[in-house]
C-alpha positions as CSV (number, residue, x, y, z in Angstrom):
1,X,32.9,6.0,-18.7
2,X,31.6,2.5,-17.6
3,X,28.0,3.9,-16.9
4,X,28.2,5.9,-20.2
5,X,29.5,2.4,-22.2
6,X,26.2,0.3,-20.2
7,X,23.7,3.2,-20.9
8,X,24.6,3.1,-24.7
9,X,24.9,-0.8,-25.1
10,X,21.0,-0.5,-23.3
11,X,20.0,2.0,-25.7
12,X,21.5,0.0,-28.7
13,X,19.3,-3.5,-27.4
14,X,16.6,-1.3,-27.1
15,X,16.6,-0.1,-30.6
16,X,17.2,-3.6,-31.7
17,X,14.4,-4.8,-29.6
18,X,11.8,-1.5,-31.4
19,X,13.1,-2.1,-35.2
20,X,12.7,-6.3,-34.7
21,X,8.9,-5.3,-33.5
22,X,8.2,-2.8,-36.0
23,X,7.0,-6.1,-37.8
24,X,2.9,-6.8,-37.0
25,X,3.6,-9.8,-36.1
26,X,5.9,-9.4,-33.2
27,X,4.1,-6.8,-31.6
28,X,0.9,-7.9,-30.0
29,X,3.8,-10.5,-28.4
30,X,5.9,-7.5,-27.2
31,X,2.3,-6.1,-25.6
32,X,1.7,-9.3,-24.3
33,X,4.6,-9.9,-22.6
34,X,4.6,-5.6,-21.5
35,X,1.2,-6.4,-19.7
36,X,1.6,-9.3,-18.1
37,X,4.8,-8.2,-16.5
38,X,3.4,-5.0,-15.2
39,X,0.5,-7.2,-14.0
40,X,2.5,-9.0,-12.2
41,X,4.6,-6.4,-10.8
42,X,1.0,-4.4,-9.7
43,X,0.1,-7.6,-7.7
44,X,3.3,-7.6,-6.0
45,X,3.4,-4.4,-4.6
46,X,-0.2,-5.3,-3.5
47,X,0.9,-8.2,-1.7
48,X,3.6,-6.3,-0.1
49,X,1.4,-3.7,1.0
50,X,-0.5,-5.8,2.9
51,X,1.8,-6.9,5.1
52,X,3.0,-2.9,6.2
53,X,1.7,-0.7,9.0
54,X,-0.6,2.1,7.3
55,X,0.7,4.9,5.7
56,X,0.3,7.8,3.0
57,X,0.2,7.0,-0.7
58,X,2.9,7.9,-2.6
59,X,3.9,7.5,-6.4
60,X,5.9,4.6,-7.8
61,X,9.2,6.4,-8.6
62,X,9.6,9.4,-6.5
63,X,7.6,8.2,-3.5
64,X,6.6,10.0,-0.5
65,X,9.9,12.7,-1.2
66,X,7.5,15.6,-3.7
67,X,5.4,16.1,-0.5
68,X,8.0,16.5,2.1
69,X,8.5,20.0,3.4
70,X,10.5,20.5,7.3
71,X,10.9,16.7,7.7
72,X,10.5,16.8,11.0
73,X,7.0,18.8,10.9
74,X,6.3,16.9,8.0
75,X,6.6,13.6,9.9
76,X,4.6,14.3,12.8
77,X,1.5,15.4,10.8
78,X,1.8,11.5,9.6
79,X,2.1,10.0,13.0
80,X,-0.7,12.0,14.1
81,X,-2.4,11.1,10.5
82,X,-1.0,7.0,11.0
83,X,-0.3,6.8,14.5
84,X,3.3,6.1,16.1
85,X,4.3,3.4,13.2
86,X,3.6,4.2,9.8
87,X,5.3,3.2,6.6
88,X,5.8,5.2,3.6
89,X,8.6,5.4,0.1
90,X,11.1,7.7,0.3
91,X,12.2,7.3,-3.3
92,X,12.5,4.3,-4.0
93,X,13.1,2.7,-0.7
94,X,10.2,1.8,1.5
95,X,10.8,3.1,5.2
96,X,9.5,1.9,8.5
97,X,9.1,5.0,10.7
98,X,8.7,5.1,14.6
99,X,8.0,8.0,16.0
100,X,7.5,7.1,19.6
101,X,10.0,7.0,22.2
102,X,8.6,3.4,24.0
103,X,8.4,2.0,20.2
104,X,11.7,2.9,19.4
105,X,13.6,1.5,23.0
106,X,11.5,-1.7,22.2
107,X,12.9,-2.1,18.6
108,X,16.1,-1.4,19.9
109,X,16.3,-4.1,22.5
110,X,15.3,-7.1,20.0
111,X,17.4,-9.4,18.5
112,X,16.5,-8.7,14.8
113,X,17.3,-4.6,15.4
114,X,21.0,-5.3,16.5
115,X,22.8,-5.7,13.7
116,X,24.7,-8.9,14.9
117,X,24.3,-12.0,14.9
């Protein structure tokens, strides 16, 4: 019920957002501001790609999940492809992936892998 209430209050400031810039005026702001935000948002995932260990493109929403077929076959072609650390999306959520046994004891045995402090 909550989620229904939220999704219709959105829909409602949306409207109100469309009919306000139905005016000529206000819309070349509303483009304005529309670009320069997904500008910005292109830059950052540049950045942030940077800083990862290689991996397979994937698109924005779905990420690497469309291509996936027996995970476990699917994610040894990419090691091969990457090598033992690659990144990719899954969804949403970017994922780290080791895939080999000496990388993985390594990870485990420092301090920022534990999950205490």
């Amino acid at each position: 019920m909550i989620t229904m209430l939220t999704n219709s209050k959105l829909l409602w400031a949306l409207w109100q957002v469309v009919s306000y810039c139905s005016s000529r005026t206000s819309l070349p702001l509303l483009l304005t501001v529309g670009v320069t935000f997904l500008t910005m948002r292109l830059i950052n995932l540049v950045r942030e790609s940077r800083k990862l260990p290689p991996g397979p493109w994937s698109p924005p929403v779905v990420g690497y999940l469309p291509f996936l077929g027996v995970r476990h076959k699917t994610f040894l072609e990419l090691a091969k492809s990457y090598g033992a650390l690659f990144s990719t999306r899954l969804g949403n959520k970017l994922t780290i992936v080791l895939s080999d046994y000496k990388l993985i004891r390594e990870a485990f045995r420092r301090e920022e892998f534990t999950g205490r402090p």
